[in-house]
C-alpha positions, 0 to 999 in steps of 0.5 A, spaced: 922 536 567 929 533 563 933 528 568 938 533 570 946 531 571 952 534 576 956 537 570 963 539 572 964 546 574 970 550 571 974 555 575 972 562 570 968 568 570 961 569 567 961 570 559 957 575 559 950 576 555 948 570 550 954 567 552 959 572 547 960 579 552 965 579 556 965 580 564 962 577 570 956 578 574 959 585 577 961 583 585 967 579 583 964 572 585 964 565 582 958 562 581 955 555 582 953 552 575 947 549 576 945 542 575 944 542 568 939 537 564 942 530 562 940 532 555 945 537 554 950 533 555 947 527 550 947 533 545 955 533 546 957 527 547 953 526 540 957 532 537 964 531 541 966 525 535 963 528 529 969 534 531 973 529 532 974 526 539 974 519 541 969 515 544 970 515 552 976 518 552 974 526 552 971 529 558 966 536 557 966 541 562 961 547 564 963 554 565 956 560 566 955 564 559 950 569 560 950 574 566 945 577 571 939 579 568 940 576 561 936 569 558 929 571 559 928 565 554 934 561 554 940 561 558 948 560 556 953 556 558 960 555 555 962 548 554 969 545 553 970 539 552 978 536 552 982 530 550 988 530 552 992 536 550 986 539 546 980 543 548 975 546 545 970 551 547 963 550 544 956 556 547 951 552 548 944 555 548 938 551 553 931 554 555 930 556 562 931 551 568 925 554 571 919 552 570 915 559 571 921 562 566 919 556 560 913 556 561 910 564 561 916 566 557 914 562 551 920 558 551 920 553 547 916 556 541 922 561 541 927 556 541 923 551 536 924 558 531 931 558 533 934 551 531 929 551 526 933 557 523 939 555 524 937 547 522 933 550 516 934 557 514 940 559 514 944 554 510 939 554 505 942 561 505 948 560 505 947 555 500 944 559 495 948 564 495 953 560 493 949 557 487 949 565 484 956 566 485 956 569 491 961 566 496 965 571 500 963 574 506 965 582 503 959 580 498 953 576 501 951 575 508 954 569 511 955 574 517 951 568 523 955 564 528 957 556 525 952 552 529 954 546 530 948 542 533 941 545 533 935 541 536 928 542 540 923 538 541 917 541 544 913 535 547 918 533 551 921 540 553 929 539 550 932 543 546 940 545 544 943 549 541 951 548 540 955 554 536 962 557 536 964 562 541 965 568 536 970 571 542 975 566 540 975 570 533 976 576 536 969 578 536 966 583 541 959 585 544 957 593 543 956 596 550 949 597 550 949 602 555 952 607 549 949 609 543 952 606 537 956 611 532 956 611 524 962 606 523 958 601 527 950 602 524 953 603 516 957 596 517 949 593 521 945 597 514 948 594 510 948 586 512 941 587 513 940 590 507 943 583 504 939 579 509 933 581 506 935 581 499 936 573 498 928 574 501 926 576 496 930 573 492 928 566 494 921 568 494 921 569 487 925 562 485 924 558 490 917 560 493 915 553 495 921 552 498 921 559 502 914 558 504 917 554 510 920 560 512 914 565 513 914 564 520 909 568 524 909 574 529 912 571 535 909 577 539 901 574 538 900 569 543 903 574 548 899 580 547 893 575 548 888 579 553 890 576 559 897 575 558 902 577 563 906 581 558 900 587 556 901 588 564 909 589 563 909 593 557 902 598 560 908 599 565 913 600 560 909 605 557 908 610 563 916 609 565 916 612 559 911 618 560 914 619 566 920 620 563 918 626 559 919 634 561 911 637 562 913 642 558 912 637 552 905 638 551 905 635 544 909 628 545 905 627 552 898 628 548 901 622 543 903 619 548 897 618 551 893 616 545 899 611 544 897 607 550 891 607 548 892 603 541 899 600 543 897 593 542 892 593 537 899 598 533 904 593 535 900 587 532 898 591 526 906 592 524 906 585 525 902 583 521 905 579 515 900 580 511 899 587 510 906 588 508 906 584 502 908 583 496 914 585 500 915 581 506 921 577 508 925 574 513 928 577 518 932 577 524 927 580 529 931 581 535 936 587 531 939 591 538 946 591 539 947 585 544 944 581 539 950 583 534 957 583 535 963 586 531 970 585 530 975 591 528 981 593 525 984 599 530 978 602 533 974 601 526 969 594 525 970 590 519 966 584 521 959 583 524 955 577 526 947 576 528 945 571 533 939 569 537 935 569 532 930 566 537 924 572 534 925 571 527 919 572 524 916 574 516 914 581 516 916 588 513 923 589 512 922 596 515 921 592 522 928 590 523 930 596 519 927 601 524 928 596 531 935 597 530 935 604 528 931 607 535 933 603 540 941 603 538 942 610 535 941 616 539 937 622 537 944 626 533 945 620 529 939 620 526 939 628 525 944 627 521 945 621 518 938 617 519 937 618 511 944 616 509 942 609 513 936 608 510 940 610 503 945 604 505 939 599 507 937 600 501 943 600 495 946 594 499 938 590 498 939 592 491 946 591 489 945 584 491 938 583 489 942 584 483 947 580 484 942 574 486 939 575 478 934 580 481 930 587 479 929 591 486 924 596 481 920 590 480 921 586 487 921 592 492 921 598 489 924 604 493 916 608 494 914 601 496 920 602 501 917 609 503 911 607 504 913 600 509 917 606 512 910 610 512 905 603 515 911 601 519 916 605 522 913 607 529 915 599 531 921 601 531 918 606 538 913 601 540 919 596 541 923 601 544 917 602 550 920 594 552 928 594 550 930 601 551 930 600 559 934 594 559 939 597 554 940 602 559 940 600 565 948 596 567 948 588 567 948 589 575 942 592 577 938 588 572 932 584 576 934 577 577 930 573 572 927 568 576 925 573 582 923 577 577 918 570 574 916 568 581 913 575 582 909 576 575 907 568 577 905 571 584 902 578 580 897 574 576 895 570 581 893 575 585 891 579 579 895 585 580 899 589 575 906 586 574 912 590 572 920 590 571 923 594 575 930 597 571 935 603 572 936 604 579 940 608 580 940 616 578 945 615 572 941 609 569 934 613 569 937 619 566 940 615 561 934 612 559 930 619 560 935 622 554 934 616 549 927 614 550 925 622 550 930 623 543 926 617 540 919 620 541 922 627 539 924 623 533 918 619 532 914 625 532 918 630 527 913 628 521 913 635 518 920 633 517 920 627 514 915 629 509 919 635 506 923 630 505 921 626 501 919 633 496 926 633 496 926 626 493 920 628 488 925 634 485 931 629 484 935 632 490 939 627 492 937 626 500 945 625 503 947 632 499 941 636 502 939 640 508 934 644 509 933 651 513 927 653 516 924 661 518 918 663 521 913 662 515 908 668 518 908 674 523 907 673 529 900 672 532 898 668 526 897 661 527 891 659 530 888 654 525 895 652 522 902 653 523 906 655 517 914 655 516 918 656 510 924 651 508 929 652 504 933 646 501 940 648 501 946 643 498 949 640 504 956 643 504 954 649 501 949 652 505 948 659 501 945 654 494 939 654 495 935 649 491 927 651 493 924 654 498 916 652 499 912 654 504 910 649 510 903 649 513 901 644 519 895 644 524 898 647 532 903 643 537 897 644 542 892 639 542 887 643 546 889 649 541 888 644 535 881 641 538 878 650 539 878 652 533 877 645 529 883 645 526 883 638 524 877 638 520 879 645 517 886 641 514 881 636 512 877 640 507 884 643 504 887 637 503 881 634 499 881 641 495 888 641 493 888 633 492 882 632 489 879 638 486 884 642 483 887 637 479 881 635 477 880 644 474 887 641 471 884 635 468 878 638 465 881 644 462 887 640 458 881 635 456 878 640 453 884 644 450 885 651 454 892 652 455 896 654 461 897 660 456 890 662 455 886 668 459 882 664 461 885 658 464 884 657 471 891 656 475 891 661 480 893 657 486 900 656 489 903 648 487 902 642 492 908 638 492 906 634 497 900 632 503 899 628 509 894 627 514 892 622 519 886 624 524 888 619 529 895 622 530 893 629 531 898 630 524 896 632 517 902 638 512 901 642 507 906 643 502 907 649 497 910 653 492 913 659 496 911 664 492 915 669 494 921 665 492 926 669 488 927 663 483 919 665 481 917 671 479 915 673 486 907 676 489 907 679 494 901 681 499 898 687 500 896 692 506 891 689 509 889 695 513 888 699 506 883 698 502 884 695 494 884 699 488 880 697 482 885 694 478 886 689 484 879 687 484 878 687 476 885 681 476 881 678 482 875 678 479 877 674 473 880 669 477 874 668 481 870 667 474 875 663 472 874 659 479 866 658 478 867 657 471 870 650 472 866 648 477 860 649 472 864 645 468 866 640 472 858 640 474 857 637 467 863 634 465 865 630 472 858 629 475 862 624 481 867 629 482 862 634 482 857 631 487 863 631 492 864 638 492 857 638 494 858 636 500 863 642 502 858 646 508 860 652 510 865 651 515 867 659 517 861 659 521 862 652 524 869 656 527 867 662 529 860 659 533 864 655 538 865 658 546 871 660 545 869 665 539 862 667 540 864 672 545 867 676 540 861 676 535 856 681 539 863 685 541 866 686 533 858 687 531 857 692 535 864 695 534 861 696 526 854 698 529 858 704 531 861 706 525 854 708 523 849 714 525 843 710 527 838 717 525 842 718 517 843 710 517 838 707 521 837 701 518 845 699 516 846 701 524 840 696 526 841 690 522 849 690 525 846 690 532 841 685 530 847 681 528 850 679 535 845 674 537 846 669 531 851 671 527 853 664 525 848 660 526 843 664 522 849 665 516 851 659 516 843 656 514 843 662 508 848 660 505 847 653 505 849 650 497 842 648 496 839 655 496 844 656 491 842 651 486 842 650 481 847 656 480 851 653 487 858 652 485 866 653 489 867 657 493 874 660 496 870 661 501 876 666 505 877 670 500 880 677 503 887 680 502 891 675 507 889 670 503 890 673 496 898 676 492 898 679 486 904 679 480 906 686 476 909 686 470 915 691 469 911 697 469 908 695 475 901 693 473 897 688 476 897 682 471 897 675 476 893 674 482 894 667 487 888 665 491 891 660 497 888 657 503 882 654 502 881 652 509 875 654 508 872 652 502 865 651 501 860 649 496 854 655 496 853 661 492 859 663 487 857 671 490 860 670 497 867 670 494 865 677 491 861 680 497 867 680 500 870 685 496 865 689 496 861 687 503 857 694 504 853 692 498 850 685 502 848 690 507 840 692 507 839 700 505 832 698 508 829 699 515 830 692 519 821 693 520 820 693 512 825 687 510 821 680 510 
């Protein structure tokens, strides 16, 4: 341990958290400093001349700067030193006096990363701004507190970090209790946009230099398999299942999976290496009690980052998302999450471009979509262990080197280690209601596609809004859920821009397990992926146009899919072709049967549909091997225990529709039926009996999954054939067959067939 040395001990409060909040410790009383490490004062008495104090003749005084509950990693205490009339106040930042604190916490890592920030990165910053022209605060990022002494040395267990006390210039700490509002995050966006564009930028002109910047994920040695920290956050996670209504079976369930693969996510998104070309240096700590704010009125016009002590290279979705799940809450985000994104984004741009840079070519806005994709959930990860301190007042946070001495006692004993936080009713409730609105928003995936439909249409984000109806009748659902969305214009919701058709699996997990909902999506995704754009390549390769007869494009738009087995969560989204802006279909009774200009439409379309797979038989040898792999799946669905019941019912329902002395042999076969049905169809109709005439199949092909188009004298001239969850590689006469079922079933007596 560092010699220690008596400091004088000033008459004031506590600071508050980081050395920059206000208030004390909650009970109105003063607390001793303690002794504090002789290398502190060595610092100040190293700095004191060089701010223009005379040797001997000053003196330095020590005040508390951080509250109950705060410095895990470091701790905070004022300084003052005074000459005379003259005194001034400097926030020095020193690892944890208690042994068990540095050691377990890491802290000396953590502060050799903060004083190199402070030494190294962010002067180089600063300066490179200054040599593109960028010199003011309204047009860059120079938004850190001045640091007047930066040092660590690791061997011997010393570091210092001497900066400014942002109070004096009238800067504030955000309550953290309290959810920030749209002024407070859009100032914050558009800072850290800045920070990361110089990144990129200096990875471009500078990437020897900026090598030295790539520092690693601070969270890796923690998450080491015996670590104390994978206890604490296994607790944090049930805090957080606790926290949720029963009722919310879907979140629960994803929760659930969560924990199992929490430490294995939260090393993914950490993992520099994934996110590159695009990775940079962050801040890596993006909450609110590491950002302070100035203000004009009521409104903040300045903001400083500090404690920077988990700075890390990595995506710049990570301190994008931190920051916009543990300090917004859920209505912010309903309305104006993509406004921040957009914000984010512009200010990277702008000053990429005014650093001499092209964000097309050094972040591109899809490679932003697709790190929001990749990394989005650290955001919730990180909530999991910030969320309860944020909620919980300074007075009722756990004593942290109580709190050290238990985890020690904890892990010797080899028992669970945990935090205790929020002990009073208002505490829980308030972290009941954010953490429950972070998980309802993690989970909104539907939504977030759909969203980028209305990018892909050229729909301005900001200025859209989208309406949802139910998208089909009650009862329906039981593979998939389908809603219609209509994108309105955001001040006038009677403009309706487009309307599709959204298609997802089932909330309920036990619901999506039953009817095999996954594996259904699976196979429409893949048809309306990989098959259909294949029919389309291949038809205008070979010169048939959309205007002929005999072009196969009988099948809804797809604007977008997205599947994720893991997670439970794949969407489908559609035309709506009932939209009044296209010349609309529409269905027909499924309870009256089809007349003969329904069927003869039909009919085209489906010998168009095999056609093309002939085609592509030939044509697209790879892509056709492919379709060769797609089993009948009708009869995997309807085998299991929750349907087979029904079979020897509707079979013997249909039996009864026959007199067994007139038509005996139809009446037998039906009963014959109930005890294999599935089984024995799904071995007729495999796709190697077929061969070599096998071909696509809709493989549902019935009126719920067909609409028809009139012209104006109302004659059947267009027929659309949609959910292709069925879809299957066998013989092309299936799909026939269902319009015209009798034909299939034997005239003869069951004793006479082979």
């Amino acid at each position: 341990m560092a010699d220690q040395k008596q400091p004088t001990v000033m008459e004031s409060a506590t600071n508050g958290h980081n050395g920059h909040g206000d208030g004390g410790d909650g009970n109105g009383e003063v607390e001793q400093v303690p002794e504090l490490p002789a290398y502190l004062y060595r610092a100040l008495e190293r700095l004191a001349p060089r701010e223009g104090f005379t040797e001997g003749k000053f003196s330095i005084a020590f005040d508390f700067g951080s509250s109950k509950g705060d410095g895990f990693v470091g701790q905070m205490f004022k300084a003052v030193i005074s000459e005379g009339e003259r005194k001034e106040v400097y926030l020095c930042k020193i690892p944890p006096l208690d042994d068990a604190r540095r050691e377990q916490f890491s802290a000396m890592t953590a502060f050799a990363r903060e004083a190199f920030v402070y030494e190294r990165f962010l002067p180089l910053i600063f300066e490179y701004q200054r040599e593109k022209g960028v010199e003011s605060r309204e047009d860059g990022f120079f938004h850190a507190p001045h640091c007047y002494y930066a040092h660590c040395d690791e061997a011997a267990q010393e570091s210092v970090i001497v900066m400014e006390d942002l109070r004096l210039r009238e800067f504030r700490l955000w309550d953290k209790r309290q959810p920030v509002d749209y002024e407070h995050a859009r100032l914050f966006m558009t800072h850290l946009g800045r920070l990361h564009a110089i990144s990129l930028a200096l990875k471009r002109d500078r990437p020897e230099e900026f090598e030295q910047f790539k520092l690693p994920n601070p969270f890796d040695p923690i998450l080491e398999e015996d670590g104390p920290f994978r206890n604490m956050i296994l607790s944090q996670m049930q805090m957080v299942i606790d926290a949720m209504d029963v009722e919310e079976t879907e979140a629960l369930a994803k929760l659930e999976q969560l924990k199992a693969n929490i430490f294995r996510e939260l090393l993914r998104c950490g993992d520099a290496s994934l996110a590159e070309p695009y990775a940079v240096a962050g801040h890596g700590d993006c909450w609110t009690n590491n950002m302070m704010f100035r203000y004009q009125d009521v409104t903040p016009t300045n903001i400083k980052l500090i404690d920077w002590q988990l700075s890390r290279y990595g995506s710049p979705v990570l301190d994008l998302v931190y920051f916009i799940f543990n300090c917004t809450d859920e209505e912010l985000r309903s309305h104006s999450y993509h406004r921040l994104l957009s914000i984010y984004y512009d200010s990277l741009s702008k000053h990429l471009h005014n650093l001499g840079g092209n964000v097309d070519k050094l972040f591109p806005r899809s490679a932003f979509r697709d790190h929001l994709k990749r990394f989005g959930r650290y955001g919730f990860l990180m909530s999991l262990m910030v969320m309860p301190i944020i909620c919980t007042p300074n007075d009722e946070l756990p004593d942290t080197n109580e709190t050290m001495e238990k985890l020690m006692k904890d892990m010797t004993n080899g028992t669970e280690s945990e935090m205790v936080y929020g002990t009073t009713e208002k505490a829980a409730a308030r972290y009941r209601k954010r953490m429950s609105g972070a998980i309802r928003d993690v989970i909104s995936y539907v939504q977030q596609q759909l969203l980028s439909v209305a990018e892909g249409e050229g729909f301005n984000r900001e200025q859209v809004k989208i309406n949802y109806e139910p998208g089909s009748k009650s009862g329906d659902g039981y593979i998939g859920q389908i809603v219609r969305a209509r994108f309105v214009t955001a001040n006038d919701p009677t403009n309706s821009l487009l309307s599709v058709i959204c298609k997802f699996p089932p909330e309920d997990r036990k619901q999506r397990e039953r009817f095999h909902a996954m594996l259904l999506f699976e196979r429409e995704l893949f048809i309306y992926q990989r098959v259909l754009p294949a029919f389309e390549e291949l038809q205008e390769k070979q010169g048939v146009t959309r205007a002929e007869g005999t072009y196969f494009g009988n099948y809804p738009k797809c604007y977008r899919t997205y599947f994720d087995r893991e997670r439970g969560e794949a969407v489908l989204i559609l035309e709506d072709l009932t939209d009044s802006k296209r010349p609309g279909l529409k269905l027909l009774d499924q309870y009256q049967p089809v007349n003969y200009e329904h069927v003869r439409v039909l009919m085209q379309a489906l010998g168009k549909l095999n056609a093309c797979s002939f085609a592509l038989k030939l044509h697209r040898p790879e892509v056709f091997d492919e379709l060769r792999q797609l089993n009948d799946l009708l009869s995997i669905v309807l085998d299991t225990e929750q349907t087979r019941p029904l079979t020897p019912r509707n079979c013997r329902l249909a039996a009864s529709a026959f007199d067994p002395q007139k038509e005996p042999a139809r009446y037998h076969y039906l009963l014959e039926l109930c005890n294999d049905m599935w089984p024995r169809t799904g071995a007729r109709i495999r796709g190697v009996l077929a061969e070599p005439y096998a071909a696509l199949n809709h493989g549902d092909c019935w009126t719920s999954n067909v609409m028809f188009g009139y012209d104006t004298e109302g004659n059947v001239n267009e027929v659309c054939l949609f959910d292709w969850q069925m879809a299957r590689y066998s013989s092309p006469v299936l799909d026939y067959t269902v319009y015209d079922v009798w034909e299939a079933i034997p005239t003869t007596p069951c004793h006479d067939r082979s």
